[in-house]
SEFIZA-3560 file (N, C-alpha, C; in Angstrom, 3 decimals):
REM SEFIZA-3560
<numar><xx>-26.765</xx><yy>-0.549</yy><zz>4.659</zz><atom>N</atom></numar>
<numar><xx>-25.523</xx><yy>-0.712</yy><zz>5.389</zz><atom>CA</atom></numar>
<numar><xx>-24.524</xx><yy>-1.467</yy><zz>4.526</zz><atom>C</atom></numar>
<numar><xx>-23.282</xx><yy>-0.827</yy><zz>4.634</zz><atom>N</atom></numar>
<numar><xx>-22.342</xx><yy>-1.869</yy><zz>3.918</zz><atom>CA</atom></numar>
<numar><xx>-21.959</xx><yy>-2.720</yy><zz>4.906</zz><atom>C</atom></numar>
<numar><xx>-20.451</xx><yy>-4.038</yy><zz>4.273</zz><atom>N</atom></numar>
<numar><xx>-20.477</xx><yy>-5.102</yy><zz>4.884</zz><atom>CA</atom></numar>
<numar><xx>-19.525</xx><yy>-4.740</yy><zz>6.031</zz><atom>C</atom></numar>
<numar><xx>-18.827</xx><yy>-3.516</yy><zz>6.382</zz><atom>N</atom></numar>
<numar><xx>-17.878</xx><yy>-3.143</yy><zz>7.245</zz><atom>CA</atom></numar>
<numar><xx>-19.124</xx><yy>-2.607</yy><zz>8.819</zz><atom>C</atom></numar>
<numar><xx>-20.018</xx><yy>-2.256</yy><zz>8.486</zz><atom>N</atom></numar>
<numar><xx>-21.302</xx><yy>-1.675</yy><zz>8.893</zz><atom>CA</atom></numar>
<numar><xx>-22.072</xx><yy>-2.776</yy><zz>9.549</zz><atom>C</atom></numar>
<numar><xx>-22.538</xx><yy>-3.971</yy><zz>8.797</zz><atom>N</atom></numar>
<numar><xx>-23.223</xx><yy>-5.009</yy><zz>9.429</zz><atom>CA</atom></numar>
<numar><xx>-22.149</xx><yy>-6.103</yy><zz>9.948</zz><atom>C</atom></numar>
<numar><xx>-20.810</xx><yy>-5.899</yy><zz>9.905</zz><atom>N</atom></numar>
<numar><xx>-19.913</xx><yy>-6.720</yy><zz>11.048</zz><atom>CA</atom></numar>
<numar><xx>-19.903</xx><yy>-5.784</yy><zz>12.269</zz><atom>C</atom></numar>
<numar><xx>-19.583</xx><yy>-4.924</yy><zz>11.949</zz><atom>N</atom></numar>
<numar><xx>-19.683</xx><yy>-3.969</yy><zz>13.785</zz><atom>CA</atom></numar>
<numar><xx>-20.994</xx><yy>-3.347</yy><zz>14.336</zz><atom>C</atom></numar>
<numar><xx>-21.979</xx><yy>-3.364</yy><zz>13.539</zz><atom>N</atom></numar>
<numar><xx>-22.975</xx><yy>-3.996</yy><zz>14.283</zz><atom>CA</atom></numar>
<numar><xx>-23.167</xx><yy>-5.395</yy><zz>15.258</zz><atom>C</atom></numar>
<numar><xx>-22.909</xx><yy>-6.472</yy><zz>14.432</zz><atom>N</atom></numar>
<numar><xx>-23.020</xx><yy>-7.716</yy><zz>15.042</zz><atom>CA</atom></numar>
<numar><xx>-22.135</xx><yy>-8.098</yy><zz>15.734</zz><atom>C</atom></numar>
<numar><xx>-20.559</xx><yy>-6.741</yy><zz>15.952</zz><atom>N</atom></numar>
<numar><xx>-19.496</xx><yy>-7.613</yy><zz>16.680</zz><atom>CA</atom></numar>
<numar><xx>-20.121</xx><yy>-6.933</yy><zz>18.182</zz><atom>C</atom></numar>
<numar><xx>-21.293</xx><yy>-5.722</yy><zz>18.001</zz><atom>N</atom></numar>
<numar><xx>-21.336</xx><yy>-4.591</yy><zz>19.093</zz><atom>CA</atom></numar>
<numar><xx>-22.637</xx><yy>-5.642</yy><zz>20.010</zz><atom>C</atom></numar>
<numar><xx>-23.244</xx><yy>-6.392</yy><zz>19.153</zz><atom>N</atom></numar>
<numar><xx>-24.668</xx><yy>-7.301</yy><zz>19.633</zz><atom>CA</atom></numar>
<numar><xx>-23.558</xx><yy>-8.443</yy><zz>20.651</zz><atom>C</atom></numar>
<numar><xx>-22.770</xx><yy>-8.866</yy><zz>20.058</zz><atom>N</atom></numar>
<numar><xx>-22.021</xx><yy>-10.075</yy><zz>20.424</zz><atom>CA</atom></numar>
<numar><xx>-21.176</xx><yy>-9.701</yy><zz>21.793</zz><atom>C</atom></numar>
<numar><xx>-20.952</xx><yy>-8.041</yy><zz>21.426</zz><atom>N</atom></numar>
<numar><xx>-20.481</xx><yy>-7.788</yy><zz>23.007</zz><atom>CA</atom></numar>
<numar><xx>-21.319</xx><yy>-7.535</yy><zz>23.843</zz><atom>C</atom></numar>
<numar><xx>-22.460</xx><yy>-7.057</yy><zz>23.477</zz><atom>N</atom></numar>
<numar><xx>-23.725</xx><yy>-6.714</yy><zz>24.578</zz><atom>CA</atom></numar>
<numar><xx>-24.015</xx><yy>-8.321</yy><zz>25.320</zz><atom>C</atom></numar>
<numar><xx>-24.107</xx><yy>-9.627</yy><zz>24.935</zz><atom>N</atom></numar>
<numar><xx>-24.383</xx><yy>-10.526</yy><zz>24.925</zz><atom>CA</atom></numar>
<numar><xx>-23.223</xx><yy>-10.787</yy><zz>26.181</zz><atom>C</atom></numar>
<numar><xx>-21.620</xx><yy>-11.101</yy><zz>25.311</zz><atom>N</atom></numar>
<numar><xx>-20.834</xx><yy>-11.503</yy><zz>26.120</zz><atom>CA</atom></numar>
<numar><xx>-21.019</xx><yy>-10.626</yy><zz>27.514</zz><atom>C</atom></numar>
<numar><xx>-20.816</xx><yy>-9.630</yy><zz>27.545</zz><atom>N</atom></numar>
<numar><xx>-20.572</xx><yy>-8.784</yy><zz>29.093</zz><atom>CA</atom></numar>
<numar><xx>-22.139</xx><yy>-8.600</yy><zz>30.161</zz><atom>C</atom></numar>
<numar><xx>-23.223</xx><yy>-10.013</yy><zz>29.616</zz><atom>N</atom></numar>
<numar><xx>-23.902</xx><yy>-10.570</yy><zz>30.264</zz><atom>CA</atom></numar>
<numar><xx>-25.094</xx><yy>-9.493</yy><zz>29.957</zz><atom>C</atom></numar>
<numar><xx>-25.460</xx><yy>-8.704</yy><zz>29.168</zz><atom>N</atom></numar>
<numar><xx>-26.639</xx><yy>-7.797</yy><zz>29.397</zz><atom>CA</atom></numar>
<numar><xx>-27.780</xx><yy>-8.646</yy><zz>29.275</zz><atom>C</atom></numar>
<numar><xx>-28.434</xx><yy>-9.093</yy><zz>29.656</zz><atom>N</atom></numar>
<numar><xx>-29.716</xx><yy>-9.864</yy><zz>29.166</zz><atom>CA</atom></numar>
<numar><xx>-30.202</xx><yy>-9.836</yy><zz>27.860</zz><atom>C</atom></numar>
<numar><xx>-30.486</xx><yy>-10.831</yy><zz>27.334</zz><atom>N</atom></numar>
<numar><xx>-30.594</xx><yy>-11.028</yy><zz>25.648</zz><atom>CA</atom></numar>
<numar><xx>-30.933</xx><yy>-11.905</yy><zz>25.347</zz><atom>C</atom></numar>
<numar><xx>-31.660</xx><yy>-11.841</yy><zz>24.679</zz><atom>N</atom></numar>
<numar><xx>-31.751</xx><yy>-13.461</yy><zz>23.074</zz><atom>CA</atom></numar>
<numar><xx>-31.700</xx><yy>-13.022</yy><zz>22.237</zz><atom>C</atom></numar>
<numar><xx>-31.337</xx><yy>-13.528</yy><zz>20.763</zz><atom>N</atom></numar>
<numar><xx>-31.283</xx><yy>-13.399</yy><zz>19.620</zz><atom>CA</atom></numar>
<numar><xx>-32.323</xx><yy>-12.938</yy><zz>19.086</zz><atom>C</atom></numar>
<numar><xx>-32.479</xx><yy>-11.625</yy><zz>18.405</zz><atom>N</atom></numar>
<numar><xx>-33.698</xx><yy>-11.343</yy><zz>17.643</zz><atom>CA</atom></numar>
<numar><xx>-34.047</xx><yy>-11.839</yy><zz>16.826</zz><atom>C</atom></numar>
<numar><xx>-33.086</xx><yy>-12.721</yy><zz>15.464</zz><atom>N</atom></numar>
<numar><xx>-33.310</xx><yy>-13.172</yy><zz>14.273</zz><atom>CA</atom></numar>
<numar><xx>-32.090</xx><yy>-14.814</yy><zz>14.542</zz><atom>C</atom></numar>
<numar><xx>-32.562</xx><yy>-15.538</yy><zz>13.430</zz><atom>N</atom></numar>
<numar><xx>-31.637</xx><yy>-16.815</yy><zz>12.797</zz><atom>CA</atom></numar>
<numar><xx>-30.135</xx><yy>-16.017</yy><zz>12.745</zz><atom>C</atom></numar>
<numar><xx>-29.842</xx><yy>-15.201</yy><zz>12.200</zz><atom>N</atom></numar>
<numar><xx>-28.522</xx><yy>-14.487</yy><zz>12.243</zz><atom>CA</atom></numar>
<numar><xx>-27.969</xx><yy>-14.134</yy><zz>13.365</zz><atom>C</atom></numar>
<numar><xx>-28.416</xx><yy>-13.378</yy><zz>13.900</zz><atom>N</atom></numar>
<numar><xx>-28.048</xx><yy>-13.361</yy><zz>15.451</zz><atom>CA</atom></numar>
<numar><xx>-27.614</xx><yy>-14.652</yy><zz>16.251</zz><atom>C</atom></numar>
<numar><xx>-28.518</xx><yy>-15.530</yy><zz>15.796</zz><atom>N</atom></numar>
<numar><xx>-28.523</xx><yy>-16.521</yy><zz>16.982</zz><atom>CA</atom></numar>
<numar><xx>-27.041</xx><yy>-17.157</yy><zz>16.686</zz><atom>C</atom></numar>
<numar><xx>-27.002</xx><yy>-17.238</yy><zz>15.182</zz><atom>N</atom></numar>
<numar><xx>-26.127</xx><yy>-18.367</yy><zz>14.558</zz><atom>CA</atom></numar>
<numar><xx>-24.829</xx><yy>-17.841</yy><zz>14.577</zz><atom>C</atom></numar>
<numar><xx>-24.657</xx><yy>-16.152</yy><zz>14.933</zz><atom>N</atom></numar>
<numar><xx>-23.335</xx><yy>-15.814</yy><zz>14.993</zz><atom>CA</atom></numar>
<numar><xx>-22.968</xx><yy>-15.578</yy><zz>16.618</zz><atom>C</atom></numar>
<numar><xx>-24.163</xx><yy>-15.812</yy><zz>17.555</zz><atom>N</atom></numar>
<numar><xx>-23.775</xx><yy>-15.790</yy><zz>18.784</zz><atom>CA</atom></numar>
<numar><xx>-23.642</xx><yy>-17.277</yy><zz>19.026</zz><atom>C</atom></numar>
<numar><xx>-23.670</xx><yy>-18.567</yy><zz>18.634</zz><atom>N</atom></numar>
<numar><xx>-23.596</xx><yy>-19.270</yy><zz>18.445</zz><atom>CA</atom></numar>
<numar><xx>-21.948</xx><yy>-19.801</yy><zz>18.172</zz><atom>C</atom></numar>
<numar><xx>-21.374</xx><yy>-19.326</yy><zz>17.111</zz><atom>N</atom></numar>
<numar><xx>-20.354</xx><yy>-19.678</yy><zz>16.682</zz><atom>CA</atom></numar>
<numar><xx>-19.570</xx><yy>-18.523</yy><zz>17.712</zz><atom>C</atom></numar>
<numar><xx>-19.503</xx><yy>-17.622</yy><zz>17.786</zz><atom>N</atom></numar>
<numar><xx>-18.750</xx><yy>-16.247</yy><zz>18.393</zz><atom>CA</atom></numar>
<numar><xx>-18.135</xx><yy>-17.120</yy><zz>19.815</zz><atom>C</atom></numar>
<numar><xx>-19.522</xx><yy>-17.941</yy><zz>20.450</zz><atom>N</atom></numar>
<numar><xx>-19.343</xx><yy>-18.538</yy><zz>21.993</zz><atom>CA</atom></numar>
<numar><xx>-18.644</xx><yy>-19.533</yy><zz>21.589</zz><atom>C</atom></numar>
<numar><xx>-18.537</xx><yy>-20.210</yy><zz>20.740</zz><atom>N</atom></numar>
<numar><xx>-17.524</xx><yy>-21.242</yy><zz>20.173</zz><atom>CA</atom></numar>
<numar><xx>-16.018</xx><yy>-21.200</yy><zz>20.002</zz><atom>C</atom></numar>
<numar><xx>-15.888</xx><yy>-20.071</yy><zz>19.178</zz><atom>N</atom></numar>
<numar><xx>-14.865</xx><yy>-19.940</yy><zz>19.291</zz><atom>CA</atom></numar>
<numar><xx>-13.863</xx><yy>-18.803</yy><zz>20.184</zz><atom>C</atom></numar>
<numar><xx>-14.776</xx><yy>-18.341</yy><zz>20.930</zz><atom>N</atom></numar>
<numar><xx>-14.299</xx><yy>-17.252</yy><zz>22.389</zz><atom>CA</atom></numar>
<numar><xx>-14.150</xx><yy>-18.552</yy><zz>23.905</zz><atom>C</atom></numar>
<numar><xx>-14.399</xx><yy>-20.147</yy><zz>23.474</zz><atom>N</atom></numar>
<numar><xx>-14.498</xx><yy>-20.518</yy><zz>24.870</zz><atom>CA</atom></numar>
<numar><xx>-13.466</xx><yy>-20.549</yy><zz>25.472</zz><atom>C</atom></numar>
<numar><xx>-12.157</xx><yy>-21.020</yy><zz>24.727</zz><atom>N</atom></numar>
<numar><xx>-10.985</xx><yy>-20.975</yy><zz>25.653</zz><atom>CA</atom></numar>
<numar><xx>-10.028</xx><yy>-19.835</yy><zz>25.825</zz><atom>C</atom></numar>
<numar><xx>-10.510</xx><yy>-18.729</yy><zz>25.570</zz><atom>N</atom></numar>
<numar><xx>-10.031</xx><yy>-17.277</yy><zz>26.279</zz><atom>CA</atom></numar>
<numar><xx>-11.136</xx><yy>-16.704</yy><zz>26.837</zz><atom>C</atom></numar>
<numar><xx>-12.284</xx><yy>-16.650</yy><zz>27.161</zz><atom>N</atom></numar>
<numar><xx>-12.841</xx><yy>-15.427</yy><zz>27.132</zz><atom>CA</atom></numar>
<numar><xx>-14.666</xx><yy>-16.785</yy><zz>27.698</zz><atom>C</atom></numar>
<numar><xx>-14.086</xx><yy>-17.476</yy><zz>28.829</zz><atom>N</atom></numar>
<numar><xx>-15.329</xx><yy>-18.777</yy><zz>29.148</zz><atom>CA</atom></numar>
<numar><xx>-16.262</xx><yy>-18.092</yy><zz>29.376</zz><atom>C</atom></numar>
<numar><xx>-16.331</xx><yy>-17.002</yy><zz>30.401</zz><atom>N</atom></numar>
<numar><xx>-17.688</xx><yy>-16.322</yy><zz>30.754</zz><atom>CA</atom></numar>
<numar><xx>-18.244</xx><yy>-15.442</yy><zz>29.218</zz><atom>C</atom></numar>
<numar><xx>-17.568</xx><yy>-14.905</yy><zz>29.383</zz><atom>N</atom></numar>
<numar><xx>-18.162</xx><yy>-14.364</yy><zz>27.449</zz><atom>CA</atom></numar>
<numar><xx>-18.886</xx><yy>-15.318</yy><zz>26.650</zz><atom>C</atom></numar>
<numar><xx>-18.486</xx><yy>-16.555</yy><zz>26.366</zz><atom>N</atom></numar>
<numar><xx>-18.482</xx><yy>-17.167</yy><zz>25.467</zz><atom>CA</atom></numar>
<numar><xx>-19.567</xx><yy>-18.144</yy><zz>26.034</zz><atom>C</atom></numar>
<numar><xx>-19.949</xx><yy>-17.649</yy><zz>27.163</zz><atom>N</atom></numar>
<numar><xx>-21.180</xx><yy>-19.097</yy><zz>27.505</zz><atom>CA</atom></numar>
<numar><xx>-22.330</xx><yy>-18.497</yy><zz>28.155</zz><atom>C</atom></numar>
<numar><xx>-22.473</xx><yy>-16.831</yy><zz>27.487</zz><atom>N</atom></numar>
<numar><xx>-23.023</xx><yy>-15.906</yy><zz>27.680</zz><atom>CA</atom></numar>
<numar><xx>-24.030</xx><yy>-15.810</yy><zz>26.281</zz><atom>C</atom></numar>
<numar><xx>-22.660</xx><yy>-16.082</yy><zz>25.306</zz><atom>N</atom></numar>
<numar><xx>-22.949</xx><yy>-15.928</yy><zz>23.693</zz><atom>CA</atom></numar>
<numar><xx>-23.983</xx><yy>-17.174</yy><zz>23.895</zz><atom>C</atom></numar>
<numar><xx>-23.117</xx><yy>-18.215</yy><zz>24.287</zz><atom>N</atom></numar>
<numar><xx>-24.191</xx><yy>-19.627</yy><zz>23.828</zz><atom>CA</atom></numar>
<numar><xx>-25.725</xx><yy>-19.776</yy><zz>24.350</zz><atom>C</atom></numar>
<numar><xx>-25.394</xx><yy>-19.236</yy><zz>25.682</zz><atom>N</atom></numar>
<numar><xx>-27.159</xx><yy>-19.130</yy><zz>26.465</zz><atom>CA</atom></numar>
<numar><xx>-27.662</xx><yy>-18.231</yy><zz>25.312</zz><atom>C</atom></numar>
<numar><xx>-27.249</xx><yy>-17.069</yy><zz>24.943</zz><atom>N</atom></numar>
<numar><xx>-28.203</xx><yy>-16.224</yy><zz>24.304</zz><atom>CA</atom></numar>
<numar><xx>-28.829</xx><yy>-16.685</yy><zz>22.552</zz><atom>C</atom></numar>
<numar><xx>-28.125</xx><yy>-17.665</yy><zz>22.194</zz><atom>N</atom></numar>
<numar><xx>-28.184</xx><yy>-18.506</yy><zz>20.826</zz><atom>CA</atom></numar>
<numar><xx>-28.677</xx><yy>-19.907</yy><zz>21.391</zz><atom>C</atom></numar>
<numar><xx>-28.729</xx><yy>-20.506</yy><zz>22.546</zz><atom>N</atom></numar>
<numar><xx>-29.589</xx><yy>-21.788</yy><zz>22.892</zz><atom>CA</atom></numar>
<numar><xx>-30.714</xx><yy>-21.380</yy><zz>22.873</zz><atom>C</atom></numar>
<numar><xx>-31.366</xx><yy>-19.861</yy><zz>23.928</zz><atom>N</atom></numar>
<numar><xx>-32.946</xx><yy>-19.837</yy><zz>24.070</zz><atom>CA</atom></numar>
<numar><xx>-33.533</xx><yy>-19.260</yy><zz>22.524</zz><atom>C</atom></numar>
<numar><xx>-32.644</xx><yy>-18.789</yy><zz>21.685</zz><atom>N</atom></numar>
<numar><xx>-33.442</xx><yy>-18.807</yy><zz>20.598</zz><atom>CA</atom></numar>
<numar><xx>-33.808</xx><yy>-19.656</yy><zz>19.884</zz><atom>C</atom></numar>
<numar><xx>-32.635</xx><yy>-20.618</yy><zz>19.490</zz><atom>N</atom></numar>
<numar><xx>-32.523</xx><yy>-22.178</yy><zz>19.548</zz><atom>CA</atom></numar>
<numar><xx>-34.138</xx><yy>-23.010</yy><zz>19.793</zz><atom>C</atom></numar>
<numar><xx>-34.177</xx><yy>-22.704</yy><zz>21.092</zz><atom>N</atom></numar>
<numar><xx>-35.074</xx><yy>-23.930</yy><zz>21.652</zz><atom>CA</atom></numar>
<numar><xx>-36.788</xx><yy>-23.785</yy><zz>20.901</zz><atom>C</atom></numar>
<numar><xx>-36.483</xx><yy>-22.615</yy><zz>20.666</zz><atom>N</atom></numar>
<numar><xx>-37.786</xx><yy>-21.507</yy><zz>20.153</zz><atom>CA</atom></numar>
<numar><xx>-38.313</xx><yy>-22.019</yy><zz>18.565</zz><atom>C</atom></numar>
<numar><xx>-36.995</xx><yy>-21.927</yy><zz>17.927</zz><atom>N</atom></numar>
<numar><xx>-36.444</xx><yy>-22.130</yy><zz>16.336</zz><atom>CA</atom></numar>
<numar><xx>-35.334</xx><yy>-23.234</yy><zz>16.444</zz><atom>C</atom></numar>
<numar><xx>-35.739</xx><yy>-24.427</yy><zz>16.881</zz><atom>N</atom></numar>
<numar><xx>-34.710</xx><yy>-26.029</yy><zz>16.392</zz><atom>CA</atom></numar>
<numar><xx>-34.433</xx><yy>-25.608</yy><zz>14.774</zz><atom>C</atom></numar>
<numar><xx>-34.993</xx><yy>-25.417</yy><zz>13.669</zz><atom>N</atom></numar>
<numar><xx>-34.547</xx><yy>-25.550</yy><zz>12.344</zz><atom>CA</atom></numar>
<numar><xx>-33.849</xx><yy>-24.806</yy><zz>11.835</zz><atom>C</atom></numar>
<numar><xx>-33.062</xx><yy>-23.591</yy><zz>12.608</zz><atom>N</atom></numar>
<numar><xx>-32.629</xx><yy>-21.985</yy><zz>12.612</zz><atom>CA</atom></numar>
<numar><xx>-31.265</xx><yy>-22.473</yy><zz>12.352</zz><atom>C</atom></numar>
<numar><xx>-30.716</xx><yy>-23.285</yy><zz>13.511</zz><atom>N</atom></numar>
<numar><xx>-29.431</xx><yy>-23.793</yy><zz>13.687</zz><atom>CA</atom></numar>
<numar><xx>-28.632</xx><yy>-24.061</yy><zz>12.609</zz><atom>C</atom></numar>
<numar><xx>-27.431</xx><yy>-23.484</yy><zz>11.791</zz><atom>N</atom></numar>
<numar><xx>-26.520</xx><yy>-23.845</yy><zz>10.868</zz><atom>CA</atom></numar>
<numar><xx>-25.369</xx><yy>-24.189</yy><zz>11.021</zz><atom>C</atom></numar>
<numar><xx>-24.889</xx><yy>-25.037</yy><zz>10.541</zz><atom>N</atom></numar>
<numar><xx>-22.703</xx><yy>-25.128</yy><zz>10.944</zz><atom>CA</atom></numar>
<numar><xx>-22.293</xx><yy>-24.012</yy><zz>10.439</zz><atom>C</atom></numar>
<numar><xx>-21.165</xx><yy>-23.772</yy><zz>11.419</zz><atom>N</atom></numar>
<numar><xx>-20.427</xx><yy>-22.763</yy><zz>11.362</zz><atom>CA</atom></numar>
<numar><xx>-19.733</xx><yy>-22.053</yy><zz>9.831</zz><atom>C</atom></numar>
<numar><xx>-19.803</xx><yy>-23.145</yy><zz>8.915</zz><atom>N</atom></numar>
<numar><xx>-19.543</xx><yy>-23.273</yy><zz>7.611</zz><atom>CA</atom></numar>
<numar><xx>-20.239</xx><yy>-21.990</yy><zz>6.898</zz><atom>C</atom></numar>
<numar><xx>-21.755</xx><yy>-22.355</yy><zz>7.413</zz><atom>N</atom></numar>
<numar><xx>-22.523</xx><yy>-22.023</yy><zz>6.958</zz><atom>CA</atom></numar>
<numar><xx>-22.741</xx><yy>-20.710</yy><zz>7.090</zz><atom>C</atom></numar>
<numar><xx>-22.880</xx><yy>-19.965</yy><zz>8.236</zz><atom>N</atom></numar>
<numar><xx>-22.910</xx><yy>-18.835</yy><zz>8.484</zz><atom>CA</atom></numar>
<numar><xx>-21.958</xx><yy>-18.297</yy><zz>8.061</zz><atom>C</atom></numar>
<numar><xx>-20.528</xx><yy>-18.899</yy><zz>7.593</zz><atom>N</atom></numar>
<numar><xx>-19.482</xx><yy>-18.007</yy><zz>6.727</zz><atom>CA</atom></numar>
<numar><xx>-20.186</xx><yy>-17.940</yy><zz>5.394</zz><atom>C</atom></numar>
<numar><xx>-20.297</xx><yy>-18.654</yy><zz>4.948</zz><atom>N</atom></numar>
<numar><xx>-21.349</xx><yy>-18.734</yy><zz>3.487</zz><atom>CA</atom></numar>
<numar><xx>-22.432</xx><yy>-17.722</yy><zz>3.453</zz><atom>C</atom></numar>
<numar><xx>-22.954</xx><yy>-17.620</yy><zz>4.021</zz><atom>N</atom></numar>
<numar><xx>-24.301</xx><yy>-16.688</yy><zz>4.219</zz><atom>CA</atom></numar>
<numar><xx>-23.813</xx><yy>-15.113</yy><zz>4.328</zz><atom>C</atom></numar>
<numar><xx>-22.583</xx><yy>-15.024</yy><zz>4.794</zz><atom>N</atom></numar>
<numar><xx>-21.884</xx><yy>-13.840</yy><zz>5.049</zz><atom>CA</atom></numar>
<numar><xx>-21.845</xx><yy>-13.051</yy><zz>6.038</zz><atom>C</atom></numar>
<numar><xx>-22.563</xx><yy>-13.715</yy><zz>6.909</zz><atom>N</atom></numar>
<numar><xx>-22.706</xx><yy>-13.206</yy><zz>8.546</zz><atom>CA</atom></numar>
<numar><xx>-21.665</xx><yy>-13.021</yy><zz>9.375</zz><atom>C</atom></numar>
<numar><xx>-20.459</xx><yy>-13.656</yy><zz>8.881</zz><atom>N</atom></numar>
<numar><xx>-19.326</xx><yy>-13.540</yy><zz>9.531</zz><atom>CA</atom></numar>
<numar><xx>-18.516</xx><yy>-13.488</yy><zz>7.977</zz><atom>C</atom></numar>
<numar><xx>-17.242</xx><yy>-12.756</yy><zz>8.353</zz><atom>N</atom></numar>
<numar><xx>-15.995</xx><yy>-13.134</yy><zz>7.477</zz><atom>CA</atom></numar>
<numar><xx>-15.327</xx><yy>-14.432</yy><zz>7.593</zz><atom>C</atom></numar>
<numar><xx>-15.018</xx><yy>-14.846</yy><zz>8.579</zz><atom>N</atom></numar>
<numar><xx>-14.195</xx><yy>-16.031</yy><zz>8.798</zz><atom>CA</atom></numar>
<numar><xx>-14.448</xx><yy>-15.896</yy><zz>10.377</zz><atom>C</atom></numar>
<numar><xx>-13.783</xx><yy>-17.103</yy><zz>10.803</zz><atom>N</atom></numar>
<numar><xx>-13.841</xx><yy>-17.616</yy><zz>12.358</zz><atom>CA</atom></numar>
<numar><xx>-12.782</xx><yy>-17.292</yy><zz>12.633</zz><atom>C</atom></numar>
<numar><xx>-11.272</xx><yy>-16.817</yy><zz>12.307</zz><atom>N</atom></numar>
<numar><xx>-10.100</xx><yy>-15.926</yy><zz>12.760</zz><atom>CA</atom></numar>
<numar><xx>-10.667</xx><yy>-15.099</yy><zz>13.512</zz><atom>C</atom></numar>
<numar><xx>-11.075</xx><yy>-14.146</yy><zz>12.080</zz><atom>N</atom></numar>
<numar><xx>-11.472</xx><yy>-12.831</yy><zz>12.178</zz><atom>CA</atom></numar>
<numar><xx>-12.615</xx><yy>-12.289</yy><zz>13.337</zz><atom>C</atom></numar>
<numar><xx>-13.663</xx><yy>-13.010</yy><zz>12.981</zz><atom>N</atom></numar>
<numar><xx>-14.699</xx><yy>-12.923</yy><zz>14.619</zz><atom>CA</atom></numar>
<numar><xx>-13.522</xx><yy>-13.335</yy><zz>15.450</zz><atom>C</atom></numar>
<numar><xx>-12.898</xx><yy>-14.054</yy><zz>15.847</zz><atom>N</atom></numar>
<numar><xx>-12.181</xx><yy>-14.154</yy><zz>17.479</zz><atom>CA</atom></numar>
<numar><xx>-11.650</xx><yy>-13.282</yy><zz>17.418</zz><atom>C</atom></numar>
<numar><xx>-11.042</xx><yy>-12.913</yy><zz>16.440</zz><atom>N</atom></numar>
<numar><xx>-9.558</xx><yy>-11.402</yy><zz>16.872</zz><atom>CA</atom></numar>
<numar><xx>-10.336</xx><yy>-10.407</yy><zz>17.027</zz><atom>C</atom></numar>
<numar><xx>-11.241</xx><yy>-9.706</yy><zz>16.394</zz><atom>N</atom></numar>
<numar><xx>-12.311</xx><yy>-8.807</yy><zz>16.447</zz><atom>CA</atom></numar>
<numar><xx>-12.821</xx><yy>-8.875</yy><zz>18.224</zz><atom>C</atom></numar>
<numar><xx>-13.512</xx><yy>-9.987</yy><zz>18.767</zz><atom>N</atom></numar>
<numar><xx>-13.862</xx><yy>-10.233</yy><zz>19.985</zz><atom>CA</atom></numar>
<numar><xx>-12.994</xx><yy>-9.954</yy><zz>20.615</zz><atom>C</atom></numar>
<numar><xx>-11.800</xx><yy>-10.789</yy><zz>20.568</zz><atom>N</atom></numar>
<numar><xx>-10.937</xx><yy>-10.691</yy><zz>21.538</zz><atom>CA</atom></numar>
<numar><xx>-10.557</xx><yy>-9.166</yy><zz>21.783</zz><atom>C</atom></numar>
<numar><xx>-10.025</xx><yy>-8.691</yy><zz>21.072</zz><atom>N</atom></numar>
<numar><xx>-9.892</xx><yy>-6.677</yy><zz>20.900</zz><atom>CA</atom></numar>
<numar><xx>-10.820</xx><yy>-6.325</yy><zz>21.575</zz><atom>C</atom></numar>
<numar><xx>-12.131</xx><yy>-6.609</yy><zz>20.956</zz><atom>N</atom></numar>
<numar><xx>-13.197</xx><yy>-5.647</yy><zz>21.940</zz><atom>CA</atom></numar>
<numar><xx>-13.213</xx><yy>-6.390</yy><zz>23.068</zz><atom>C</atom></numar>
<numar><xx>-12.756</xx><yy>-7.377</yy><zz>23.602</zz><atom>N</atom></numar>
<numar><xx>-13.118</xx><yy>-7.514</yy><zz>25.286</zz><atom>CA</atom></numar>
<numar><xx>-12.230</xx><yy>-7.600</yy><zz>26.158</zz><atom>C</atom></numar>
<numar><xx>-10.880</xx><yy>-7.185</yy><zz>25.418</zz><atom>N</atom></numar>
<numar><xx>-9.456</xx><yy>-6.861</yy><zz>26.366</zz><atom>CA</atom></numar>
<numar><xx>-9.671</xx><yy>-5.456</yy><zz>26.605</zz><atom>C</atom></numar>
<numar><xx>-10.755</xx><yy>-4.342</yy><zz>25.665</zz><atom>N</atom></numar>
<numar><xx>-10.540</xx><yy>-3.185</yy><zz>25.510</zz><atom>CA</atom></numar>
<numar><xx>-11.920</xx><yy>-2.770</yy><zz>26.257</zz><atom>C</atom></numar>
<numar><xx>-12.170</xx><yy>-3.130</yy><zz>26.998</zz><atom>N</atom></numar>
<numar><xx>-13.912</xx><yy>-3.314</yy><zz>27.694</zz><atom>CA</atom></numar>
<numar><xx>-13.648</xx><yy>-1.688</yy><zz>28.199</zz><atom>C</atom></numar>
//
């Protein structure tokens, strides 16, 4: 997969999450971008975004050492930037 490929994958996981489907994080990646995604979706988009966080806490509780700053997961390349995941989100969940 290229890197245009494994963001809309993970923006399509992040919406399954937000619009409440039942979920946890399959991997450290998952968790850490549903993690940050609920972070920075809380003050538009609260039910979304605390949908993201339940689904990145119970993986969390599973894997305590998984957890990275938000820094970090830009580093790792899981995300482009924290703009970009919100504007991305936000699009896909005005466009539900």
């Amino acid at each position: 997969m290229n890197a245009r490929e494994i963001e809309d994958h993970m923006l399509n996981r992040c919406m399954a999450v937000a619009r409440n489907v039942p979920t946890v994080a399959n991997d450290q990646q998952e968790a850490n971008v549903f993690r940050v995604a609920g972070m920075v979706m809380r003050s538009s988009f609260p039910p979304a975004a605390a949908n993201l966080m339940r689904a990145s806490d119970n993986y969390f509780l599973a894997h305590p050492g998984d957890k990275l700053h938000a820094a970090e997961v830009v580093r790792h390349g899981w995300i482009f930037s924290l703009p970009r995941l919100r504007d991305m989100l936000t699009m896909k969940l005005q466009h539900r």
